[in-house]
N, C-alpha and C positions, 0 to 999 in steps of 0.2 A: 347423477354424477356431474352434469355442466352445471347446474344449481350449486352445485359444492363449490365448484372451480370459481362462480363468479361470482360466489359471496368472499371468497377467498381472494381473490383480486380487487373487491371492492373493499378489504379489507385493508389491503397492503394499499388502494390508494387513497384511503383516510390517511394511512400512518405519513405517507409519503406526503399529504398534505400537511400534516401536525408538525413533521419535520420542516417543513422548507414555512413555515411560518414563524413556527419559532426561533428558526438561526435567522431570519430574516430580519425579525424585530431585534434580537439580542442586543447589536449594536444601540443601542435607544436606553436599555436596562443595564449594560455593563461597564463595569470604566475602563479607560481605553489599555490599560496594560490587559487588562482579559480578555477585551478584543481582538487584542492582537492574538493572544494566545487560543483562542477559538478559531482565526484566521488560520495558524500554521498547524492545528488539529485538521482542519479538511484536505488539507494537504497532506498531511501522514496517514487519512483514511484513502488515499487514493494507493497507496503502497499495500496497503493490507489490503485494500478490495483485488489489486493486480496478482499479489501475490494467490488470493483463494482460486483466481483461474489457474493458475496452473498447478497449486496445489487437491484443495477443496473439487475442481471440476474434473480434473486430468489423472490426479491421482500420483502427483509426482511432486516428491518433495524437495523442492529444491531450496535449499539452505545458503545459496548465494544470492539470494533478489537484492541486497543492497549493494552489489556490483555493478550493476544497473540503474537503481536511483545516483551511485556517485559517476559515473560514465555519463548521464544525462544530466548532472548538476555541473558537470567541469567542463563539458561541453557547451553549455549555457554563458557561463563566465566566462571562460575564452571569448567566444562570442562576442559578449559585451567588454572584455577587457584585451584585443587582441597583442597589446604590445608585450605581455608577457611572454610571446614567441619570440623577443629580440635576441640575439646573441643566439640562439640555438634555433632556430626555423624561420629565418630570416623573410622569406616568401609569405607567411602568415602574418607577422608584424604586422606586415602594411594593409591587410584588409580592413574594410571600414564595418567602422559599429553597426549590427544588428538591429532590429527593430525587437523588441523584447516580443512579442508571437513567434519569431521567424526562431528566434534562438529556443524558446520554450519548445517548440515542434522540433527544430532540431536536433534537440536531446533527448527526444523520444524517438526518430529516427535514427539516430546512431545507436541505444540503448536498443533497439529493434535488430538492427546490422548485427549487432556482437550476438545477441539473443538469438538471433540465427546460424548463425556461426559455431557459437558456443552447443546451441541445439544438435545440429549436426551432428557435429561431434560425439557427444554424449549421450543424447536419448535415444543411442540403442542400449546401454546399459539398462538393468532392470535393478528394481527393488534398492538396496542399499546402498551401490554402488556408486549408482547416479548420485544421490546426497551425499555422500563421502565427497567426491568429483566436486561436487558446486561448492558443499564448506570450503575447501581450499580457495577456492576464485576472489572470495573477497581479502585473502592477507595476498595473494599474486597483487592486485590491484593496488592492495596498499601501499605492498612495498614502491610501487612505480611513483606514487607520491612525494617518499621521502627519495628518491634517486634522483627523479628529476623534480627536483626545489624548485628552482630558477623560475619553471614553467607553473610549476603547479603550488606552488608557495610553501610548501613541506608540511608539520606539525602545525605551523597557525593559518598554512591558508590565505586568503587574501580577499581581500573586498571590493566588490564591483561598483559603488558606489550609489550614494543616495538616489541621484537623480537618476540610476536605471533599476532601483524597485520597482513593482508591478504599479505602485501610486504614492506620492507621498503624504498624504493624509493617510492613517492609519486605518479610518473605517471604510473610505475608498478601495484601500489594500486588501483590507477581511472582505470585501465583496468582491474584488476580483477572484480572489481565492477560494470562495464560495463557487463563482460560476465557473470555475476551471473543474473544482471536483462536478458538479452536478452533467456536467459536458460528458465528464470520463466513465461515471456512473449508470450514466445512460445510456454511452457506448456500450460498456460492458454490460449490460442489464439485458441489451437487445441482442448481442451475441451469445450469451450465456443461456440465452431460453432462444435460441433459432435452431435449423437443424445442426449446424457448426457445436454450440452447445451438447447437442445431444448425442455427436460422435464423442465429444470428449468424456461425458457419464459413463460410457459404453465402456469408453479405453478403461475408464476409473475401475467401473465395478468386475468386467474379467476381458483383461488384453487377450485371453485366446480365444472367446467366445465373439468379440469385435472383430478381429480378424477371418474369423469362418464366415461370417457375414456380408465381408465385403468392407470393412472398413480399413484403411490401411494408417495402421495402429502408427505407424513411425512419424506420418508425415501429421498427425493431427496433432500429435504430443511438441511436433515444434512447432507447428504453428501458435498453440496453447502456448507453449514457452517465448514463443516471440510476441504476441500480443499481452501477457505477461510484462517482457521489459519492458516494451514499449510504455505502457503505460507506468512503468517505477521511472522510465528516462523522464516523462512528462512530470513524474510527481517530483522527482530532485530536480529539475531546471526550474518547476514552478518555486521551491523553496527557496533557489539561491535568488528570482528577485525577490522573492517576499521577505527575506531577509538578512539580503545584500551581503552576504558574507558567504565562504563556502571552504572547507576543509574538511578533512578524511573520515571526519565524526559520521559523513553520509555512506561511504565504504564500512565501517564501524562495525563489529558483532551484536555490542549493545543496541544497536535499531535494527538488526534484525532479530534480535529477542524480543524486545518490544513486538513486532511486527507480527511472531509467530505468537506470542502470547493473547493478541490481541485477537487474529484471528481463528485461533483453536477456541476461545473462554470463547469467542461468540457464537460458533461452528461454522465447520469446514464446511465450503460444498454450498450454503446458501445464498451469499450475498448479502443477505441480509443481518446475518450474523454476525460475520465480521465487519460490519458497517455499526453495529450498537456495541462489537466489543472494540473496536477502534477510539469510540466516543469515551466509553468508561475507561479503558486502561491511560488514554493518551492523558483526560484530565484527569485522573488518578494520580499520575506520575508526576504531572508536572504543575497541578494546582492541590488539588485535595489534599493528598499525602504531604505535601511539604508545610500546609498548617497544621496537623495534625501530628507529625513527628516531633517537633518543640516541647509536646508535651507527654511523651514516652521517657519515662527515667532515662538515663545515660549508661546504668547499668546492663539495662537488656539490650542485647546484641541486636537489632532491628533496623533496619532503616528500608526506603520505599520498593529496594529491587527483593526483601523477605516475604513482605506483604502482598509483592505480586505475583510473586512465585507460590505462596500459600494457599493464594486465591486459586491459582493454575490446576495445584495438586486437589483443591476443594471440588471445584469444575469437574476435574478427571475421575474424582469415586461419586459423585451424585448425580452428575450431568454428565455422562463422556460422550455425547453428541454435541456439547456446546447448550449455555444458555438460550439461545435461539432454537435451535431443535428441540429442547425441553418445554420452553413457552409452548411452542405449535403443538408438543405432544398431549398437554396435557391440556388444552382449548379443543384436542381432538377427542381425548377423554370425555370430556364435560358434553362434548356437543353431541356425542354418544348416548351416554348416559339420560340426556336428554331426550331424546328422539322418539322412544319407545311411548313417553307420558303425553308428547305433541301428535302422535297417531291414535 
C-alpha cells in the first residue's frame, strides 16, 4: 500500500515537473498576444482551484464565488486608484497608493472578511438552499456597481493604469502571474491533503456521520468557504493588475459558468482536475474556438459557449467523476490488470 501511494506521488511530481517547465519555457515559443493570454489563464485557474475547496472538498456548492473574485478585484483598484472615493467618501480619497502586493493581499482579505460573513450566515442551510442563497449574491453585488458609478465606474469600469500592472513588459507580467498562481496552488495543495483537508471530505461524504465523531461540521464548512474567497479575492486583485482595467464582467454569471464547467469537466474534489480542466476550457474559449468557429457555416446555430456546454453534457454520461478521475481510474485498471502477470 505505501509502494502504491509513492509511486503515486512520484507520479504527480513528474507531472508537476512537466508542468512548471513547460509554462516556463512558453514565453520563448509563443507570440506575445499568447503570452499574455496564458498569463491571465493562471490566474482564472486560481478561481477554479478556490472554488473545488469548498465545493469538490466540502461538499457545498456555492454558485456565488465570483462575488468574491469581484470584492477582491475592486478592492485592489481602489487601492491603486483611490481618488475615485472623491465627492462620496471623502476620508478615502486622500489615502496614498498601495504597493501592488499590499493591494493584491488586500483583496484577498476583504474577499476572506465577507466569506466569513456571508459563511455565517448561510452554512447552516443544507443541500439546495445554500446554492439557491449564493446564486443571488452575485446580481446583489452587481447591482451595487451600477448604483454607485461614481466609485465604481458602472458598466465600463475603469482603469488603474499602465504603470500599476503587475510589470509592464508582458512576459515579465505572465511570470508574475505564474508565480502568484503556483504560491496559491501550493497553499491549497498543502491544506487540502493536511488534517484541515480531511475534516472537510468527512463533511463532504456524510455531515451526520462527521459530526458523531467529533467533527464540528459548521465551523469547518466556513472555514472551507473562507479560505475559498480568499483565495477568488487574490485571484481577481491579481487580474485587475494584470490587466489594468476592472468592471463587473468579474461579478459576471458568465465566469462563473466558466468556472464551474471547468472544474466539474476536470473533477470535483481533486485539485488536480480542475487545474487540467481550467487549462483546456479557459484556452478553449478564448483561443481554440475562436479559430475554429470562422469556419462553421453561418447557418448552424453554434458558437463557443454550445461547444462547451456539449462538451459538459459529453463529460456527464462517459465520465461523471470528471476527466481527471477517469484518467486515475483506468491507470488503476491497467495497473490491475497487470499485477497478477508481474507476480
Amino acid at each position: 500500500m505505501r509502494a502504491e501511494m509513492l509511486k503515486t506521488d512520484f507520479k504527480k511530481l513528474i507531472l508537476g515537473i512537466v508542468f512548471l517547465v513547460v509554462f516556463a519555457a512558453a514565453p520563448a515559443f509563443l507570440p506575445e498576444a499568447y503570452v499574455y493570454l496564458v498569463g491571465m489563464m493562471f490566474l482564472f485557474l486560481i478561481l477554479v482551484i478556490s472554488w473545488d475547496v469548498i465545493v469538490g472538498y466540502t461538499g457545498q456548492v456555492n454558485l456565488g464565488h465570483t462575488v468574491f473574485v469581484g470584492l477582491g478585484a475592486y478592492t485592489a483598484a481602489l487601492m491603486q486608484v483611490p481618488s475615485r472615493f472623491e465627492g462620496s467618501v471623502d476620508f478615502l480619497a486622500g489615502m496614498p497608493q498601495a504597493p501592488i502586493p499590499v493591494s493584491i493581499l488586500a483583496g484577498g482579505i476583504v474577499a476572506g472578511f465577507f466569506g466569513l460573513a456571508i459563511g455565517i450566515i448561510t452554512l447552516r442551510l443544507k443541500g439546495f438552499y445554500f446554492s439557491l442563497v449564493t446564486a443571488i449574491l452575485p446580481l446583489v453585488f452587481l447591482k451595487s456597481v451600477f448604483v454607485f458609478s461614481d466609485i465604481f465606474g458602472g458598466e465600463e469600469g475603469f482603469s488603474i493604469g499602465l504603470e500599476r500592472s503587475l510589470a509592464g513588459d508582458v512576459t515579465l507580467r505572465y511570470y508574475y502571474a505564474f508565480v502568484i498562481f503556483l504560491i496559491s496552488f501550493v497553499i491549497i495543495y498543502f491544506i487540502v491533503n493536511s488534517r484541515i483537508g480531511l475534516r472537510f471530505r468527512a463533511v463532504r461524504d456524510d455531515e451526520d456521520l462527521a459530526e458523531s465523531i467529533g467533527v464540528n461540521v459548521v465551523r469547518y464548512k466556513i472555514l472551507s468557504f473562507v479560505i475559498s474567497s480568499f483565495f477568488a479575492g487574490i485571484g481577481g486583485a491579481a487580474i485587475v493588475h494584470y490587466r489594468i482595467t476592472i468592471g463587473p464582467d468579474l461579478y459576471d454569471i458568465p465566469l462563473m459558468l466558466l468556472i464551474i464547467l471547468s472544474a466539474v469537466i476536470g473533477g470535483l474534489g481533486t485539485l488536480y482536475g480542475p487545474l487540467f480542466g481550467g487549462i483546456v476550457i479557459y484556452l478553449m474559449k478564448s483561443w481554440w474556438l475562436r479559430s475554429l468557429l470562422p469556419s462553421i457555416p453561418e447557418w448552424l446555430p453554434i458558437n463557443d459557449d454550445v461547444i462547451l456546454y456539449a462538451i459538459l453534457i459529453a463529460v456527464g454520461v462517459l465520465a461523471p467523476e470528471g476527466i481527471w478521475g477517469r484518467v486515475r481510474e483506468m491507470l488503476r485498471e491497467r495497473a490491475e490488470a497487470e499485477s497478477p502477470q508481474s507476480t
